[in-house]
C-alpha positions in Angstrom: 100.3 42.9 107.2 96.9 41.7 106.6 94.6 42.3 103.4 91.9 43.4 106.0 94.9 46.0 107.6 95.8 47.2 103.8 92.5 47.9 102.3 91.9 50.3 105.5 94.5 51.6 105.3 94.3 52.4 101.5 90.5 53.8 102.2 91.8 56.1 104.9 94.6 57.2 102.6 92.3 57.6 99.8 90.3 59.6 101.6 92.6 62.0 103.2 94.0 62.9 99.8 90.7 63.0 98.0 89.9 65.7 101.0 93.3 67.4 100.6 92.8 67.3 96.7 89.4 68.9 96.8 90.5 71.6 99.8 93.4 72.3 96.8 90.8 72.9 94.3 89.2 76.0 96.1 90.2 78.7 95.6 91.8 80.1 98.9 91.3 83.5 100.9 93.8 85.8 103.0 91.6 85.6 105.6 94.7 84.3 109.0 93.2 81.1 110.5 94.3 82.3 113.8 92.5 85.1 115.4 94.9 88.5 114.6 95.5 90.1 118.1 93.4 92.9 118.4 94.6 95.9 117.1 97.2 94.0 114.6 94.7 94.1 111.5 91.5 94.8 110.2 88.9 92.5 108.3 87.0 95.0 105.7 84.0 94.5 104.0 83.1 95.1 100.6 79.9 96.5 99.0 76.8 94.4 98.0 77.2 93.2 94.8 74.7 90.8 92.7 73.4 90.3 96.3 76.5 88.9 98.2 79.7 90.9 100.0 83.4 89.7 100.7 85.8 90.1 103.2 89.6 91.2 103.4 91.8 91.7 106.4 94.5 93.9 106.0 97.9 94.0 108.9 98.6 97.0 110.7 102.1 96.5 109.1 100.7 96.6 105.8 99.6 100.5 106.6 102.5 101.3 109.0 105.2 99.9 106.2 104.1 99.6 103.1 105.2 97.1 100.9 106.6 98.9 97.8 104.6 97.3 95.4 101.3 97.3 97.2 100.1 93.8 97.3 97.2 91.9 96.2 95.5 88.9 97.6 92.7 86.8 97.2 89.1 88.1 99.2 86.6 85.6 101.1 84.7 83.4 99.4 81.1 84.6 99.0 78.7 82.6 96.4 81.4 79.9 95.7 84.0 82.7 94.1 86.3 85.5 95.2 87.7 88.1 94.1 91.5 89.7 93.8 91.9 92.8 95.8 94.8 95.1 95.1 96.2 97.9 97.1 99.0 100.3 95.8 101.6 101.8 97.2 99.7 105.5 96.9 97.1 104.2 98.5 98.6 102.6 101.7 101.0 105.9 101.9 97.3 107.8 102.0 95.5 105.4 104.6 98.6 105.9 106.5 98.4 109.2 106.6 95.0 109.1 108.1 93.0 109.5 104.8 90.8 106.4 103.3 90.8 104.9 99.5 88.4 103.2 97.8 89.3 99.3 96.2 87.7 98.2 93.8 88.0 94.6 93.4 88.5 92.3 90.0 86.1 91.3 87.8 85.0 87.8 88.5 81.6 86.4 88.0 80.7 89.3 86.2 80.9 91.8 88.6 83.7 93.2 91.5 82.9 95.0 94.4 84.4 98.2 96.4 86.2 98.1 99.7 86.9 101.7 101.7 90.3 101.2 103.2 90.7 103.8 106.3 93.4 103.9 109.5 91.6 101.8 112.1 94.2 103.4 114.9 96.0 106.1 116.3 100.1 105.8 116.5 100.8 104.6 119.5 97.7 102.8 120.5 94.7 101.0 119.2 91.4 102.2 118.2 88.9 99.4 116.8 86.2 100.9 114.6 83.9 97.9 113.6 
């Protein structure tokens, strides 16, 4: 190999792990990368909150089956930070039931925000209320 061949390919390898180290960094959300077929899940939005709102999409599954300990993930990030969003197992058991809940998010850059959590379709079909 030539020293012209090796240094590019040590910049291109550099690079690609500086860019893989910095993606790393951030702080990820739930958000799937694929679009959800329609009907499958829901993405909620949160309350205005020292002037920005988040995002979290939650699986028809989640509400149809819920997990016995609830589950918690990560929201979108809004003004470079998230936010940890947790759902019980009393509260899925209600949205399944057809009532809604209110989730307050945790507390991170000094302030959360509220999602309301409702069914988004009827057993046996789909209903999309965006």
């Amino acid at each position: 190999m030539k020293r012209k061949d090796f240094l590019k390919m040590t910049a291109l390898g550099t690079a690609v792990g500086l860019g893989q180290l910095a993606l790393s960094a951030c702080k990820s959300s739930s958000t799937p990368t694929t679009p959800p077929t329609p009907g499958t899940s829901k993405t909620f939005s949160s309350s205005t909150d020292s002037g920005h709102a988040h995002t979290v999409t939650i699986a028809r599954t989640e509400i149809d089956t819920p997990p016995a300990g609830g589950f918690a993930r990560d929201t979108s990030i809004s003004s470079g930070h998230s936010h940890t969003f947790t759902i019980s197992l009393a509260q899925l058991t209600t949205v399944s039931g057809g009532g809604s809940v209110t989730v307050t998010t945790s507390v991170d850059s000094s302030h959360s925000h509220a999602f309301t959590i409702s069914k988004w379709y009827a057993a046996g079909k789909s209903i999309l209320n965006f």
